[in-house]
C-alpha atoms as an extended CHARMM CRD file, in Angstrom:
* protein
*
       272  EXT
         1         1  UNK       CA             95.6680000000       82.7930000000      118.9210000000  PROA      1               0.0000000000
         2         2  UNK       CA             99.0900000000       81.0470000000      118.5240000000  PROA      2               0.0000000000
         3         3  UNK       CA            100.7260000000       84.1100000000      117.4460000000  PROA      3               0.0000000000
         4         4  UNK       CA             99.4080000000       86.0740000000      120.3630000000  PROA      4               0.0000000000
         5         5  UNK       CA            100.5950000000       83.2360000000      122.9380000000  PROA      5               0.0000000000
         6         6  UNK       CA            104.2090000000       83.3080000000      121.1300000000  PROA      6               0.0000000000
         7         7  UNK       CA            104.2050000000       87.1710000000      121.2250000000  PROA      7               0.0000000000
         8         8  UNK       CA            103.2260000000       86.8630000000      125.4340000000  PROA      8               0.0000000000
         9         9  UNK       CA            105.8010000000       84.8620000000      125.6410000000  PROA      9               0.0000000000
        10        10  UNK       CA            108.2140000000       86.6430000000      123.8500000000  PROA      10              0.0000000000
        11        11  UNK       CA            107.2760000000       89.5430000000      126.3700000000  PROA      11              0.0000000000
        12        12  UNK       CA            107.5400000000       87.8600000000      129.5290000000  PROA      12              0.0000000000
        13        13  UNK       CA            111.2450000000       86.9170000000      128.3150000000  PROA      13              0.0000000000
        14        14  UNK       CA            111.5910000000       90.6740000000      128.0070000000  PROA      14              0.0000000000
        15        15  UNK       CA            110.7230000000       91.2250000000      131.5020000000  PROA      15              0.0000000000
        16        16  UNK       CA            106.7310000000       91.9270000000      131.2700000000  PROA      16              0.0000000000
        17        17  UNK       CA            104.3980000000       90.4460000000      133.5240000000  PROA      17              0.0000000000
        18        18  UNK       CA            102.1820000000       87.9430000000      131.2340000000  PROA      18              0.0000000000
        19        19  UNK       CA             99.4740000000       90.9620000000      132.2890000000  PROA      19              0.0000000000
        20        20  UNK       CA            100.9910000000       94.1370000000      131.3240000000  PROA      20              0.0000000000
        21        21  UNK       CA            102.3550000000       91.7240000000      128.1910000000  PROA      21              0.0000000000
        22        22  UNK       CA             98.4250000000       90.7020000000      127.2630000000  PROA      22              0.0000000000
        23        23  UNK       CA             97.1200000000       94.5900000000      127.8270000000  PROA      23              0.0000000000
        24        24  UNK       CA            100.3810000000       96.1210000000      125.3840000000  PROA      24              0.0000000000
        25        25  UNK       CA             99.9830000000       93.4400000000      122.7200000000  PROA      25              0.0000000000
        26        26  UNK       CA             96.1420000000       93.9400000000      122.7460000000  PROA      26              0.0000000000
        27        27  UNK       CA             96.5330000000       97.5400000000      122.0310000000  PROA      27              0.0000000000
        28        28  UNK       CA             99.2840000000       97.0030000000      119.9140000000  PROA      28              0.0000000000
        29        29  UNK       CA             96.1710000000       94.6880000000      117.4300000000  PROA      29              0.0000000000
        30        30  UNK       CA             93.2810000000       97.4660000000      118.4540000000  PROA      30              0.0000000000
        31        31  UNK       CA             95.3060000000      100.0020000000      116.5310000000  PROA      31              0.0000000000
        32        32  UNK       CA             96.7390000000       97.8730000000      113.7080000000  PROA      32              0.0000000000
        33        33  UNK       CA             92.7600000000       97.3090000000      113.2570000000  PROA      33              0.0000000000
        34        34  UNK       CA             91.9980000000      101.0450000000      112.8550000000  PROA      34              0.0000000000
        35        35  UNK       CA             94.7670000000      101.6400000000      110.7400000000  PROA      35              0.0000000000
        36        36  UNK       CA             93.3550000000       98.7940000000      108.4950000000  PROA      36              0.0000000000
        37        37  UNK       CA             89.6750000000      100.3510000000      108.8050000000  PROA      37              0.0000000000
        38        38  UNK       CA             91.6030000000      103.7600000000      107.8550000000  PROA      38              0.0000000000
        39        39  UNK       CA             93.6150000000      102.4600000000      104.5950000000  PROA      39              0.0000000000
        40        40  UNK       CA             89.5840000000       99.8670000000      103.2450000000  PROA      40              0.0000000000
        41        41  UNK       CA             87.3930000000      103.2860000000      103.9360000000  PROA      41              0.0000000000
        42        42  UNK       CA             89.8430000000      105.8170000000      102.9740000000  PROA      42              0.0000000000
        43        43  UNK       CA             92.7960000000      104.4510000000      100.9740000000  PROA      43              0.0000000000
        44        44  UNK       CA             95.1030000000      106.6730000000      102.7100000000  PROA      44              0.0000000000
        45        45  UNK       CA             98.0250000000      105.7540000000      101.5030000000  PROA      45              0.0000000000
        46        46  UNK       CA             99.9700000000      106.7920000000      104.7200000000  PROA      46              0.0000000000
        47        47  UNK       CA             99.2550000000      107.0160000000      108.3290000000  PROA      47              0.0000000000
        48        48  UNK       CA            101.6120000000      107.9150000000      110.6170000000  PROA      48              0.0000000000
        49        49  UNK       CA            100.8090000000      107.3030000000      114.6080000000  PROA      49              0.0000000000
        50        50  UNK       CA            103.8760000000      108.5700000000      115.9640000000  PROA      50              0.0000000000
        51        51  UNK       CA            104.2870000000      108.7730000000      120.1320000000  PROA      51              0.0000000000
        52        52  UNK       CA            100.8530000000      106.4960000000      119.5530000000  PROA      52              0.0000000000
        53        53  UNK       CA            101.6610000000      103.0760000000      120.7280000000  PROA      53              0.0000000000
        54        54  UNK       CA            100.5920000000      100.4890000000      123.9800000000  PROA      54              0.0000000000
        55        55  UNK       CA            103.8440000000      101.8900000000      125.7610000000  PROA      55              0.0000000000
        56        56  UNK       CA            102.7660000000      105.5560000000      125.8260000000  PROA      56              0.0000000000
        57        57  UNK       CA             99.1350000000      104.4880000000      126.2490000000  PROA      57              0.0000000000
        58        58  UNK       CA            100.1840000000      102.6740000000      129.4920000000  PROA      58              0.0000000000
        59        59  UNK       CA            103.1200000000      105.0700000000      130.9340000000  PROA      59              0.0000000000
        60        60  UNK       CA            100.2720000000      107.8420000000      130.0450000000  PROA      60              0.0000000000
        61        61  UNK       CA             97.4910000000      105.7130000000      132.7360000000  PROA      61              0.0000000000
        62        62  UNK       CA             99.6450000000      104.1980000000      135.2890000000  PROA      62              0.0000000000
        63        63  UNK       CA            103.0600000000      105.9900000000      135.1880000000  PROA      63              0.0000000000
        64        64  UNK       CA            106.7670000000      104.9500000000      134.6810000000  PROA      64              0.0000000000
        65        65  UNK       CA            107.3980000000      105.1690000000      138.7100000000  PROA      65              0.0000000000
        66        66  UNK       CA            105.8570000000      102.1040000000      139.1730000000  PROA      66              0.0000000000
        67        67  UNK       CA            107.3300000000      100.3240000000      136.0250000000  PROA      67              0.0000000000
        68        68  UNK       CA            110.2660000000       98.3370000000      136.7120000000  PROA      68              0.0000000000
        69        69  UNK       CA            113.5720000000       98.9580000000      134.4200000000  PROA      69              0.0000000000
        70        70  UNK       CA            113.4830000000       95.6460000000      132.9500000000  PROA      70              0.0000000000
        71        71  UNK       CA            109.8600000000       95.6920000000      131.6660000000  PROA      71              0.0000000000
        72        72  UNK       CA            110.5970000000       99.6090000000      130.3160000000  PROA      72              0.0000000000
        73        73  UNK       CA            114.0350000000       97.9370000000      128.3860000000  PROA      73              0.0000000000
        74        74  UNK       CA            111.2870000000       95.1660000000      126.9820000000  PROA      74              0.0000000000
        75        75  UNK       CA            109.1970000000       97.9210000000      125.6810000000  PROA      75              0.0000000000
        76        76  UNK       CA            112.5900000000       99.3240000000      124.4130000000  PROA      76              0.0000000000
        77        77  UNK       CA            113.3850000000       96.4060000000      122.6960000000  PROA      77              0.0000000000
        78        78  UNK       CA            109.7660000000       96.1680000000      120.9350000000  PROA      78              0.0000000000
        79        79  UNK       CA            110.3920000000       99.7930000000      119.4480000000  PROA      79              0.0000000000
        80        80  UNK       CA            110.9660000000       98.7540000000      116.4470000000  PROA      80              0.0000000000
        81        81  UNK       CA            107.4220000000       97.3950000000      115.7440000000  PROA      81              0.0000000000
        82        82  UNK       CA            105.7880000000      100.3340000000      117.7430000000  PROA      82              0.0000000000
        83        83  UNK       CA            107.7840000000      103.2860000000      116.2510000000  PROA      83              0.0000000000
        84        84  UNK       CA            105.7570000000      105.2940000000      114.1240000000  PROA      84              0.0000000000
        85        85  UNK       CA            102.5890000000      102.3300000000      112.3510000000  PROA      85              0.0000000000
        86        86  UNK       CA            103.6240000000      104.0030000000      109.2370000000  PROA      86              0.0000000000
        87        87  UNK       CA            104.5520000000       99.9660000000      107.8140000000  PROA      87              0.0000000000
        88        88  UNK       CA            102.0220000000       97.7030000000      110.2050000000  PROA      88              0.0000000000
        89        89  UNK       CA            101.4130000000       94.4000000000      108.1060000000  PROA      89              0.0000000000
        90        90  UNK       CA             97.7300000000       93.8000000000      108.9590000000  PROA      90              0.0000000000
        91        91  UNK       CA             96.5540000000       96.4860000000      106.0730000000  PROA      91              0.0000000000
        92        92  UNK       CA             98.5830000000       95.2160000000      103.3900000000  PROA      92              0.0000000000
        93        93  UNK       CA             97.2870000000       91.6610000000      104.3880000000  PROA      93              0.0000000000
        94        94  UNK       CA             93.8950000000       93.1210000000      104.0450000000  PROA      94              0.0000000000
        95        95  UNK       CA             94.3720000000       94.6290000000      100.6830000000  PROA      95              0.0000000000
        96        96  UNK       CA             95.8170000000       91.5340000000       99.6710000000  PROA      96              0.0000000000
        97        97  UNK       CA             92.7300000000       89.4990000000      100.4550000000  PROA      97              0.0000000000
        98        98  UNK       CA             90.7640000000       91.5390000000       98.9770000000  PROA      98              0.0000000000
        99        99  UNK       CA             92.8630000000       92.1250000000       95.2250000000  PROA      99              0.0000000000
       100       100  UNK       CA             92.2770000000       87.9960000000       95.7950000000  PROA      100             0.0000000000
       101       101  UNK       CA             88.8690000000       88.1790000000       95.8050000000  PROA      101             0.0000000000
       102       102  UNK       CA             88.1490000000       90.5520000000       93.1170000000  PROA      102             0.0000000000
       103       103  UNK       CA             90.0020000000       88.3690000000       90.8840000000  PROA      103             0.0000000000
       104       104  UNK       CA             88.1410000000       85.1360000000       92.6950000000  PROA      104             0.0000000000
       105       105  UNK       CA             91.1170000000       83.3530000000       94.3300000000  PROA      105             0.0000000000
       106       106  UNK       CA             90.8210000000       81.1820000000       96.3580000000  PROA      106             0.0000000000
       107       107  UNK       CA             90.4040000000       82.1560000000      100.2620000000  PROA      107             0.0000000000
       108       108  UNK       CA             91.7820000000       79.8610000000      101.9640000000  PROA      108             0.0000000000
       109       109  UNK       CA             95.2370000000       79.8240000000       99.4840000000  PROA      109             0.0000000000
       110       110  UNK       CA             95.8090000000       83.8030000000      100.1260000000  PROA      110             0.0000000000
       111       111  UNK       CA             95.0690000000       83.4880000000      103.8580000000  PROA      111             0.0000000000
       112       112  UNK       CA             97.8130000000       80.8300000000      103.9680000000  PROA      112             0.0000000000
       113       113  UNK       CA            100.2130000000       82.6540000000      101.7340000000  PROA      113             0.0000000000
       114       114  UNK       CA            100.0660000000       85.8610000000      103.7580000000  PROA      114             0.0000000000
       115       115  UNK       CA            100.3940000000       83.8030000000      106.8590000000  PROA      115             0.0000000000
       116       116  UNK       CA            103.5990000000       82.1130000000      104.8670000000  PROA      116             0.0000000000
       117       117  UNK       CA            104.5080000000       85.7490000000      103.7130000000  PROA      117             0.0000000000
       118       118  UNK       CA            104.3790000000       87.2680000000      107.2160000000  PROA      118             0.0000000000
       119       119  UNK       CA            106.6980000000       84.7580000000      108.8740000000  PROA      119             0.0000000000
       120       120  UNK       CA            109.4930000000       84.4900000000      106.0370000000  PROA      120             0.0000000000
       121       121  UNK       CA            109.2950000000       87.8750000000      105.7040000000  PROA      121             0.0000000000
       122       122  UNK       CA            109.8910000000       88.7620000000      109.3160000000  PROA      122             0.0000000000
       123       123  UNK       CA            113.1530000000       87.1450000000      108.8900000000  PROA      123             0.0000000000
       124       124  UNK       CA            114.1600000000       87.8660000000      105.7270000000  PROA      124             0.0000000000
       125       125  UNK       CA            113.9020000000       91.6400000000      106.4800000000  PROA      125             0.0000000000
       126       126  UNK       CA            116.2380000000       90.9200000000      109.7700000000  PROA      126             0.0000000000
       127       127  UNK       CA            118.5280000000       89.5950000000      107.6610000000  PROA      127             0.0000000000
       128       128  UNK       CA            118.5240000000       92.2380000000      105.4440000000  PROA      128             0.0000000000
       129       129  UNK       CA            119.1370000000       95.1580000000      107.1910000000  PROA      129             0.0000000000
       130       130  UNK       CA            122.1610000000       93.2550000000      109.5510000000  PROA      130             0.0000000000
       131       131  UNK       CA            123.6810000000       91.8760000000      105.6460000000  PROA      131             0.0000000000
       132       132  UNK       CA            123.3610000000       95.9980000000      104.9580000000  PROA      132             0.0000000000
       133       133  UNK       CA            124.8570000000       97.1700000000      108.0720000000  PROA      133             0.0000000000
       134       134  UNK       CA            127.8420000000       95.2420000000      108.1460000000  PROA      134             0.0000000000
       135       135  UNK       CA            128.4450000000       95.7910000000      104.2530000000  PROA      135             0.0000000000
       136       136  UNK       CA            128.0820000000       99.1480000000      103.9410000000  PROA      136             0.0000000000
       137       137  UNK       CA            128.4900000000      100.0460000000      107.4990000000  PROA      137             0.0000000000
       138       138  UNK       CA            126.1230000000      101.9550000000      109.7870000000  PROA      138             0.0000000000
       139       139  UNK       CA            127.2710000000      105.2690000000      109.2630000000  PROA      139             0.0000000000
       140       140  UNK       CA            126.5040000000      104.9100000000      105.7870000000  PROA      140             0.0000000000
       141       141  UNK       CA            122.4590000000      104.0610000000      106.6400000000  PROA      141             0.0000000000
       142       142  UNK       CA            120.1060000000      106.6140000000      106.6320000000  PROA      142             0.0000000000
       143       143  UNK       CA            117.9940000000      108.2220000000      109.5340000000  PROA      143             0.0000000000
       144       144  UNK       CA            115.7340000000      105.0760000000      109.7290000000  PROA      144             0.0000000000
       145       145  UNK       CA            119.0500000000      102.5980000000      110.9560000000  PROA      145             0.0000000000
       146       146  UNK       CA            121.8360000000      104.9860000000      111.8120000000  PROA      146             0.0000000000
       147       147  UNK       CA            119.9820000000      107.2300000000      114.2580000000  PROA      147             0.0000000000
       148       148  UNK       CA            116.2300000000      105.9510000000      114.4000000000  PROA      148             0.0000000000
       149       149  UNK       CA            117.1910000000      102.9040000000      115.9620000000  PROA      149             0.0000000000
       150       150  UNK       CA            117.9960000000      104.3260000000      119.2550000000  PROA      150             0.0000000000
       151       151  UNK       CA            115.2900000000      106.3710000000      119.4400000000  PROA      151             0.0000000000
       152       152  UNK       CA            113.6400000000      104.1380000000      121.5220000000  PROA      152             0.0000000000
       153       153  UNK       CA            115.9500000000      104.2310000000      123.8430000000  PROA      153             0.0000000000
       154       154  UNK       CA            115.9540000000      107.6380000000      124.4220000000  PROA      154             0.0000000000
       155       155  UNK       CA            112.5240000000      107.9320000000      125.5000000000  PROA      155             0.0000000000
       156       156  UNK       CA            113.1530000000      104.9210000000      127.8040000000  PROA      156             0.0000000000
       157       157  UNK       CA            115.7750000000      106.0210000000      129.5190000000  PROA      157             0.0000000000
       158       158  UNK       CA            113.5230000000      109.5000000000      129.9800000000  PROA      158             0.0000000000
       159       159  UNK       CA            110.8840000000      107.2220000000      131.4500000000  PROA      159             0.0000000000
       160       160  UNK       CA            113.6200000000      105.3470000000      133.5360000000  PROA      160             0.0000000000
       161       161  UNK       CA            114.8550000000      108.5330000000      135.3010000000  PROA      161             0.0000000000
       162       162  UNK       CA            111.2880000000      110.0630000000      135.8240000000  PROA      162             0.0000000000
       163       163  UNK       CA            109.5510000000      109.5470000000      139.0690000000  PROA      163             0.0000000000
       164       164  UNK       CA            105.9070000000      111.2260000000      138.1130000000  PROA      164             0.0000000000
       165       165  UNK       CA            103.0600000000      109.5190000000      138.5520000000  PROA      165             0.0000000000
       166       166  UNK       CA             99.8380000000      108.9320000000      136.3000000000  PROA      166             0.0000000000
       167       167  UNK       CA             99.4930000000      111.9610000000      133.2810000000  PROA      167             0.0000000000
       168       168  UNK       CA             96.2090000000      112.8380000000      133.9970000000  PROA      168             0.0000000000
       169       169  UNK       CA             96.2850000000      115.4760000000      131.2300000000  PROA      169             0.0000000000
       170       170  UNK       CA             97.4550000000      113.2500000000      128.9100000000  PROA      170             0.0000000000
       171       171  UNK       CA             94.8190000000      110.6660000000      129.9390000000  PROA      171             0.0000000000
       172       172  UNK       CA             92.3480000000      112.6930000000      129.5010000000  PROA      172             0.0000000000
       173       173  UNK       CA             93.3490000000      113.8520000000      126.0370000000  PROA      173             0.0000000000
       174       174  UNK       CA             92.9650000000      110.2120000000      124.5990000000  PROA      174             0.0000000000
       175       175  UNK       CA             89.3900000000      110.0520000000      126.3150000000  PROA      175             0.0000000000
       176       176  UNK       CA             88.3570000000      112.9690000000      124.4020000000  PROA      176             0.0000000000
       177       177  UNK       CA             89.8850000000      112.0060000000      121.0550000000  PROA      177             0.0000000000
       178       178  UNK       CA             88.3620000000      108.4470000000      121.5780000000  PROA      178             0.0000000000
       179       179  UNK       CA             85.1190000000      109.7690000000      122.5060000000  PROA      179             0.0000000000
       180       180  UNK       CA             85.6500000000      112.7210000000      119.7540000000  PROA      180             0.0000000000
       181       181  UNK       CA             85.7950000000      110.3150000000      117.0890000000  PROA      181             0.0000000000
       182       182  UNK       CA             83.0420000000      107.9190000000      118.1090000000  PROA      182             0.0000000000
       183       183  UNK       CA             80.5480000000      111.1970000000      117.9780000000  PROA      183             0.0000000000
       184       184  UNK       CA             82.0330000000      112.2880000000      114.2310000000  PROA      184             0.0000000000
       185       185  UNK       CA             81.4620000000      108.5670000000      113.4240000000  PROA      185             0.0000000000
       186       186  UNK       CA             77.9230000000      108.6490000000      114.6020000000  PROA      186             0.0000000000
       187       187  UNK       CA             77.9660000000      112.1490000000      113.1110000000  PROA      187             0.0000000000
       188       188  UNK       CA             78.2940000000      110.8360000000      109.4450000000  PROA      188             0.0000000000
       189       189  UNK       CA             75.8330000000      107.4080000000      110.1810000000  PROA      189             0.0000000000
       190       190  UNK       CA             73.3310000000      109.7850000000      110.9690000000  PROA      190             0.0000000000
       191       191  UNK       CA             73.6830000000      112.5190000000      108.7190000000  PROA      191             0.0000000000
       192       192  UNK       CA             75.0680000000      112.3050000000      104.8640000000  PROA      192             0.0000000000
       193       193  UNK       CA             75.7540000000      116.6240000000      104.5830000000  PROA      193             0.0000000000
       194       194  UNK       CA             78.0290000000      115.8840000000      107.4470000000  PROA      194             0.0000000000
       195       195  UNK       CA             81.7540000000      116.6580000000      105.8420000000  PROA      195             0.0000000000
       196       196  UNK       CA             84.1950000000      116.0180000000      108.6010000000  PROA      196             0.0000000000
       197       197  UNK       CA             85.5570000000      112.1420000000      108.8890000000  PROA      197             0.0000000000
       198       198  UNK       CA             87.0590000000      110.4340000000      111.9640000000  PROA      198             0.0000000000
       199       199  UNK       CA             90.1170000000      109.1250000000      109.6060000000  PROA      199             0.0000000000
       200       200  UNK       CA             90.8330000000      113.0280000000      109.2310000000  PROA      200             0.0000000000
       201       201  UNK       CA             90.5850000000      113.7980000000      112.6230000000  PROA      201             0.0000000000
       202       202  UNK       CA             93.2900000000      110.8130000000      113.8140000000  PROA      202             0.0000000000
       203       203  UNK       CA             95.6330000000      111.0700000000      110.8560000000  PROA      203             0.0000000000
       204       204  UNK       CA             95.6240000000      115.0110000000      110.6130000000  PROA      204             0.0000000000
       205       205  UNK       CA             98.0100000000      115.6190000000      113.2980000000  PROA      205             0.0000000000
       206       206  UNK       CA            100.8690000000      113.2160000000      112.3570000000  PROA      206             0.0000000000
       207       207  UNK       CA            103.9110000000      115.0160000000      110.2300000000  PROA      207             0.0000000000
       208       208  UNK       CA            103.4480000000      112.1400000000      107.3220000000  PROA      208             0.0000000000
       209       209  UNK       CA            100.0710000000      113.6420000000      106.1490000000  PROA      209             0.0000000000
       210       210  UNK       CA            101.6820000000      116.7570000000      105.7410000000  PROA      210             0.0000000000
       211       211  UNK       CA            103.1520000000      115.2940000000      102.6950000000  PROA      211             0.0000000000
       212       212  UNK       CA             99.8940000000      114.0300000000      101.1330000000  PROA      212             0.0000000000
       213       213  UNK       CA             97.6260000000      117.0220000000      101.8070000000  PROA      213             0.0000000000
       214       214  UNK       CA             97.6130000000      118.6710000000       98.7450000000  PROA      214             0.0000000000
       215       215  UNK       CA             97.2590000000      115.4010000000       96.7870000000  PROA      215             0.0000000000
       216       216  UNK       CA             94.5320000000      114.6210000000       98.6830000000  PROA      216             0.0000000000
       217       217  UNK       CA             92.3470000000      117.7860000000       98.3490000000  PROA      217             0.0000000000
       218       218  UNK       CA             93.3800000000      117.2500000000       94.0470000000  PROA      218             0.0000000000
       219       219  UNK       CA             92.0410000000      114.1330000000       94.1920000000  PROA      219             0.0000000000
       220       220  UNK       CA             88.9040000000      115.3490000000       96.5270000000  PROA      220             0.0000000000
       221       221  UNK       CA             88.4230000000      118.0880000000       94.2760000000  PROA      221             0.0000000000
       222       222  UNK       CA             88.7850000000      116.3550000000       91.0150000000  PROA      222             0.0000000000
       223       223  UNK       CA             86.0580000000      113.2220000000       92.5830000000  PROA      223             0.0000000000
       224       224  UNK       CA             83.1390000000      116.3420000000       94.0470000000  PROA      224             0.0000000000
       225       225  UNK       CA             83.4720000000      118.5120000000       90.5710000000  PROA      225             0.0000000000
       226       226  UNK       CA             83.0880000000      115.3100000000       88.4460000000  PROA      226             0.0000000000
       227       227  UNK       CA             80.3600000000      113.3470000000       90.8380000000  PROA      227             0.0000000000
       228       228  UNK       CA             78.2380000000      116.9000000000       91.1790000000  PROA      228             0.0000000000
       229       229  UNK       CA             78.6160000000      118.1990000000       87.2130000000  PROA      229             0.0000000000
       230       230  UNK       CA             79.4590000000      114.8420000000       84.9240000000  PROA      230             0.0000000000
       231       231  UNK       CA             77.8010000000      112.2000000000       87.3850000000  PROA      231             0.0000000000
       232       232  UNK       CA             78.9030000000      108.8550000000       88.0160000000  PROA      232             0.0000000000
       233       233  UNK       CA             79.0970000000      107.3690000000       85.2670000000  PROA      233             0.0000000000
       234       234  UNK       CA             82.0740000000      109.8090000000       84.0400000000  PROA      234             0.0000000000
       235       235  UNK       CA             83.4710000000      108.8990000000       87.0060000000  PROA      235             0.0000000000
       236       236  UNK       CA             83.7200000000      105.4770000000       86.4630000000  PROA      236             0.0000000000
       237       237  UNK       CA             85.5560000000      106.1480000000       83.1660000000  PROA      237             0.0000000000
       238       238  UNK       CA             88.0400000000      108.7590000000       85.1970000000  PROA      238             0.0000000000
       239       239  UNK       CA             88.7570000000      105.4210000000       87.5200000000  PROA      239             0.0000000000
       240       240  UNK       CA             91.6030000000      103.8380000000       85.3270000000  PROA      240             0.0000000000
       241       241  UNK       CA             93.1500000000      107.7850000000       84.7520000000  PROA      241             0.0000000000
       242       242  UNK       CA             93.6120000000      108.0270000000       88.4260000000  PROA      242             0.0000000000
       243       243  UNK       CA             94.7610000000      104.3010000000       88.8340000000  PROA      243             0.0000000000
       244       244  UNK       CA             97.4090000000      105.1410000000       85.8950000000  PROA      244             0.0000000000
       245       245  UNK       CA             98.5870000000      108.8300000000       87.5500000000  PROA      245             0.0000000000
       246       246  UNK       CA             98.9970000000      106.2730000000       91.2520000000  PROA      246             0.0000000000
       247       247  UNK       CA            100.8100000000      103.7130000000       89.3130000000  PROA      247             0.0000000000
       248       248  UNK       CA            102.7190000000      106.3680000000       87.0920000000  PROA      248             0.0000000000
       249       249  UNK       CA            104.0170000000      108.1690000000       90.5450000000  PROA      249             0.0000000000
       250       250  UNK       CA            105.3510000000      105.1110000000       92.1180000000  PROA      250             0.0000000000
       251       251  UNK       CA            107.1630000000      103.3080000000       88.5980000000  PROA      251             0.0000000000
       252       252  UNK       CA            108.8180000000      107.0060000000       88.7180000000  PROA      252             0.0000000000
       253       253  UNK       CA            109.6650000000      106.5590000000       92.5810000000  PROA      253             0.0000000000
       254       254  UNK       CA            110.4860000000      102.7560000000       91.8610000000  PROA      254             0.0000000000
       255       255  UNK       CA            112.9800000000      104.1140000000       89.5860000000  PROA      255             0.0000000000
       256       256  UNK       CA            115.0820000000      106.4020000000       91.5550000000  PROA      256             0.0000000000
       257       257  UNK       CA            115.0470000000      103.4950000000       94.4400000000  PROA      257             0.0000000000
       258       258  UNK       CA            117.1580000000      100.6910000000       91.5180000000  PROA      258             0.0000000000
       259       259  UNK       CA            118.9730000000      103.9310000000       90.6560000000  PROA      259             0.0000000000
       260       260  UNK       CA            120.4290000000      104.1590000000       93.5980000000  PROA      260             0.0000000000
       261       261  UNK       CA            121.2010000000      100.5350000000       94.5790000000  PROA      261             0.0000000000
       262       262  UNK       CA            122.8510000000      100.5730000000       90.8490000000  PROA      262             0.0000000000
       263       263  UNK       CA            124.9180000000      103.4400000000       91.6070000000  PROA      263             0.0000000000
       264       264  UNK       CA            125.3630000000      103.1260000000       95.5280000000  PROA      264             0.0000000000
       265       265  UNK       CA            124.3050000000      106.7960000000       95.6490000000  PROA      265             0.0000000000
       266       266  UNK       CA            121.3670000000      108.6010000000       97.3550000000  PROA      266             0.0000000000
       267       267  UNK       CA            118.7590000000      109.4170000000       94.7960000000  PROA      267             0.0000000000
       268       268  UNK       CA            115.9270000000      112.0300000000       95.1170000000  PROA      268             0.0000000000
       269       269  UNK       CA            112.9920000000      110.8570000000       97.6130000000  PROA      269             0.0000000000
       270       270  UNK       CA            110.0310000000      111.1290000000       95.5090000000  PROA      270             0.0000000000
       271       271  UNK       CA            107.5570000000      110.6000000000       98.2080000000  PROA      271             0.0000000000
       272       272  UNK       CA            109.0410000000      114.0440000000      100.0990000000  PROA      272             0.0000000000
């Protein structure tokens, strides 16, 4: 509750009514909770919601006509948290708690050291990337800093010069997805031969699972032939081989990242 009265605040300095601040920042949590339901039911290990967040959601209902230019410069500014929900904290957090229970630590110490976590880390990573910029110079930053931080911008200042009025088209297209998903949902509660999943159906159209397609249908494929022809308990012996190839992938892509703060040079993006 404090957080959310800090991060009204924080709005209404920006230029939001404390209204339009409440209804973005609620929709800002409602989809940092389904990307936490999507990473505990489905481990995906990305999940990109680009063009996704409260801004869009409310320029898509009411219109930027009737938005003044300092409240669309506030949503400008909060860009940077709203981009792309590739890096939202609340999963992590999540995963955390749950590693902490598994090896029976103690609740109320994790809560408070992801709470501790959260806030130092906010400002550490500030710090960071300014120490970076003026060090090695902006130009020298990739995509992320040198041109991705003004991408918010851009679509602002589309929004600033538009004069249109509710999308009505584009309203109706998040009815139907949110609608959509709720009947897959109650789909697969109902029915256990039912294949298709709502985490598919919301993460399939995002460029990011492009890159994890084909190691998802491996690892589907490898999970069905060994459930259906050497049953579970061969399957919970294949659990630490799958654990180790996961692990294995990102020591290789850890790697290549100290490689190239050691030699200052771009390395190979294992993840692309």
């Amino acid at each position: 509750m404090g957080g959310l009265l800090l991060s009204m605040w924080f709005a209404t300095t920006l230029g939001m009514s404390a209204a339009i601040g409440f209804v973005y920042l609620i929709l800002y949590l409602i989809i940092n909770m389904a990307i936490a339901k999507v990473r505990a039911e489905a481990g995906a290990p990305i999940h990109g919601f680009h063009y996704a967040g409260p801004g869009h959601v409310l320029v898509t209902a009411v219109g930027p006509n009737i938005m003044s230019t300092r409240q669309l410069v506030g949503w400008a500014l909060m860009g940077g948290f709203n981009h792309a929900y590739t890096g939202v904290p609340m999963p992590h957090q999540l995963e955390g708690m749950k590693i902490g229970e598994l090896v029976d630590a103690n609740r109320q110490r994790v809560s408070l050291a992801a709470a501790v976590a959260t806030v130092v880390g906010s400002f550490a990573g500030v710090w960071v990337l300014l120490h970076f910029c003026y060090r090695e110079g902006v130009e020298q930053m990739l995509w992320a800093v040198k041109s991705g931080s003004g991408h918010g911008w851009g679509i602002i200042n589309l929004w600033m010069n538009s004069s249109i009025g509710p999308n009505w088209v584009g309203l109706g297209g998040i009815v139907f997805g949110f609608l959509f998903a709720c009947w897959l949902m109650w789909m697969r509660f109902h029915f256990v031969w039912w294949p298709f999943h709502p985490i598919g159906y919301a993460i399939a159209p995002d460029w990011t699972t492009g890159l994890i397609w084909i190691p998802l249908i491996i690892g589907w494929l490898a999970k069905t032939l060994i459930m259906r022809y050497l049953g579970p308990r061969t399957y919970q012996v294949a659990v630490p081989l799958a654990l180790g190839l996961i692990v294995g992938e990102f020591t290789v892509g850890g790697f290549w990242a100290v490689l190239a703060m050691v030699t200052r040079h771009v390395q190979y993006f294992f993840w692309t």
